[in-house]
N, C-alpha and C positions, 0 to 999 in steps of 0.2 A: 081480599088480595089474591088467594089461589085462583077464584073465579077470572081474576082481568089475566093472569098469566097462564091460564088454560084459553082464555079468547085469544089473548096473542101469540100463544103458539100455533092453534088452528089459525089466524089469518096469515103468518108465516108460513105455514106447510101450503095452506091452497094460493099463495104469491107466488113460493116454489114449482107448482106443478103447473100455473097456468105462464110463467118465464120458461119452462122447460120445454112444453107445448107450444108455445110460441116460437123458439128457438130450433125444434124438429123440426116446423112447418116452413120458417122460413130456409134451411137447409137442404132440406126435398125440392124444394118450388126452385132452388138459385143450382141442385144437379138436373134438373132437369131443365133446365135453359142452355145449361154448357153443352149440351148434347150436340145442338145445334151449329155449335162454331167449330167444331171439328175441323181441322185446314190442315190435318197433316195428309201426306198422297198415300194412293194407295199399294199397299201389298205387292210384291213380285210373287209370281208364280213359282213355285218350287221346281225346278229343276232335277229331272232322277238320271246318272249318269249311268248308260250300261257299259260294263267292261266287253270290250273286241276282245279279246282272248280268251280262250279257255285253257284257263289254267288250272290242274287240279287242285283239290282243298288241302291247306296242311296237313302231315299226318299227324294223328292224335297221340301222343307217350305216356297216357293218362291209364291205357289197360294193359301195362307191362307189367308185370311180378317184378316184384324189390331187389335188386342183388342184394346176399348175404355180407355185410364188411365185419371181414374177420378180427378187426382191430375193435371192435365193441366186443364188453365180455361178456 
């Protein structure tokens, strides 16, 4: 009895891996076909807009010292 349930589980495990492999293979083969019908249009060019003015850059209030507030103790 161990003996037949040791054979059926090896024919089980290698049913599994040859449905697995089979099922990869026909996966790979059916993205590589879709490549092919591609039918959406193509891409716009990006667009870079330059600003006509020169305007200066905000100023920065990030290196000013803290004022003291005298209502904390």
């Amino acid at each position: 009895m161990r003996r037949h349930e040791l054979e059926m589980k090896k024919l089980v495990r290698d049913l599994v891996v040859v449905a697995m492999l089979g099922i990869f293979s026909i996966a790979a083969f059916a993205q590589k076909q879709g490549q092919d019908k591609d039918k959406r249009p193509p891409k716009e060019t990006v667009r870079v807009v330059d600003r006509k003015d020169n305007r200066p850059p905000p100023p920065q209030n990030n290196n000013q010292p803290k004022q003291n507030d005298k209502k904390k103790p």
